[in-house]
ROTI-683788 format. One record per residue (C-alpha): residue in one letter; x, y, z; residue number from 1. Coordinates in steps of 0.2 Angstrom, whole numbers, always signed. Layout:
{'A' {X Y Z} NUM} ...
END
This chain:
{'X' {+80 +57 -85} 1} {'X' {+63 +51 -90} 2} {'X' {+56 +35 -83} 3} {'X' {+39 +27 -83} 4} {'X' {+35 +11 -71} 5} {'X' {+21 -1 -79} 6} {'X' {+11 -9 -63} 7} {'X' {+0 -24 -72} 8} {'X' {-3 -36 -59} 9} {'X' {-14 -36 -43} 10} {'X' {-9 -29 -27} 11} {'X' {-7 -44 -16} 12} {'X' {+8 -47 -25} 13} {'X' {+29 -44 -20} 14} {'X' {+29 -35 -37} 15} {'X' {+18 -19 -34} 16} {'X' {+28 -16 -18} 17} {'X' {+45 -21 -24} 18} {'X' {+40 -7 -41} 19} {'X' {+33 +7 -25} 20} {'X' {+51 +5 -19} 21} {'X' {+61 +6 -35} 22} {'X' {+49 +21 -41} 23} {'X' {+52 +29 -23} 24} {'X' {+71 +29 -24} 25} {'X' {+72 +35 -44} 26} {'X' {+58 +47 -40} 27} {'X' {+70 +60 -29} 28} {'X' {+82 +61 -45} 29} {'X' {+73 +59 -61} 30} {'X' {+55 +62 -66} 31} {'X' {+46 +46 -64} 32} {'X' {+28 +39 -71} 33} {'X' {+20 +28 -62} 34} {'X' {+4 +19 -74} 35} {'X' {-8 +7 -67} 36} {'X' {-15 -4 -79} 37} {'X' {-24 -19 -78} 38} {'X' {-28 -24 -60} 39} {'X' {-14 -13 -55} 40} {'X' {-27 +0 -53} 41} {'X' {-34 -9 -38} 42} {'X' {-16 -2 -31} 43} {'X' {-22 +13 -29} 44} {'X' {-40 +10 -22} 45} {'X' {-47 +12 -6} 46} {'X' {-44 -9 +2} 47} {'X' {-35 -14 +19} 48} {'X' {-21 -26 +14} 49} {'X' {-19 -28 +33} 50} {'X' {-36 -39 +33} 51} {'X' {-26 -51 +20} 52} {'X' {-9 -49 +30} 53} {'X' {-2 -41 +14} 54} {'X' {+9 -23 +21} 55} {'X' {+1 -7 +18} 56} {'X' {+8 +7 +3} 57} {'X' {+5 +21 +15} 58} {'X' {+22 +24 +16} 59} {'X' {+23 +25 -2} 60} {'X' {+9 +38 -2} 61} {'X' {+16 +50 +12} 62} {'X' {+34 +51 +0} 63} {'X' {+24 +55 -16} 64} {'X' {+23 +71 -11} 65} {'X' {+42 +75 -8} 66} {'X' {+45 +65 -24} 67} {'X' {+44 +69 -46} 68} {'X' {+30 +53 -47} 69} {'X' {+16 +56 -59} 70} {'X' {+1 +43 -55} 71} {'X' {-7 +37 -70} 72} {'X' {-23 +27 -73} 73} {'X' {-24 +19 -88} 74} {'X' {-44 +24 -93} 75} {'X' {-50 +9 -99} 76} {'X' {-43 -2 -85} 77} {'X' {-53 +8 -73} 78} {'X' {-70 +10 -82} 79} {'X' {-68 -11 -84} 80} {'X' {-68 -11 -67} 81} {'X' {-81 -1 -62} 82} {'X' {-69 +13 -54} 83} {'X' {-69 +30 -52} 84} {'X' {-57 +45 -50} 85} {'X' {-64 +50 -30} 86} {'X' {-61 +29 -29} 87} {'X' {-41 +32 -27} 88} {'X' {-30 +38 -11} 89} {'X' {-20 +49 -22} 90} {'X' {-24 +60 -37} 91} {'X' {-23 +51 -51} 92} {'X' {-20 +57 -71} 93} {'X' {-32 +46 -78} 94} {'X' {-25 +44 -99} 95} {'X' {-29 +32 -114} 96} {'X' {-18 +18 -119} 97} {'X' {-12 +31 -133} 98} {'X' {-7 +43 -123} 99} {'X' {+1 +30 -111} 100} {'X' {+11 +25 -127} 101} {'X' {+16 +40 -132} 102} {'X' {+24 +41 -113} 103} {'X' {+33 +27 -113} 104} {'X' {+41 +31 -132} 105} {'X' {+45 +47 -122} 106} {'X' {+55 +37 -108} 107} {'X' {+74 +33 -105} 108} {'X' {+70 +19 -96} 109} {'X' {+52 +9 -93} 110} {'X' {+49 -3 -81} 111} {'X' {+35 -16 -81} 112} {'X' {+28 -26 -67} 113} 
END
């Protein structure tokens, strides 16, 4: 099964650690792809939630390897903001919005957050 997971919002928020968890536990079964849009792509950036007292993804990041989750930067959200590839923890599949559509019309199931 085919699932892609939508992260929109900031990563201060219950939602981008509630979708790392969801992604994390559909990710040992079914291929999963994971696409930061937005300010979702400050997810995956190089910041210290511990100085805002907001839990780390590192956990999330030490699974991805064991797991079938794509990351994917949307490349307009990123270039909006001034990032670049070398600016994420992980590597990142940096597509279009065309291509992120033609993604999600591939999936079973999407998730957006």
């Amino acid at each position: 099964m085919k699932i892609t997971f939508i992260l929109k919002g900031d990563p201060f928020s219950w939602k981008a650690h509630e979708a790392f968890r969801v992604a994390t536990a559909l990710g040992v079964n079914h291929e999963v792809n994971f696409v930061f849009i937005r300010d979702g792509v400050y997810t995956l950036t190089r910041w210290s939630p511990e100085n805002l007292g907001v839990e780390t993804f590192e956990k999330f990041y030490e699974t991805l390897d064991f797991l079938n989750i794509n990351l994917i930067v949307e490349d307009a959200s990123m270039q909006e903001r001034g990032l670049k590839e070398t600016d994420f923890v992980k590597e990142v599949r940096v597509l279009s919005a065309e291509e992120i559509s033609d993604l999600i019309n591939e999936s079973e199931a999407v998730f957006v957050w």
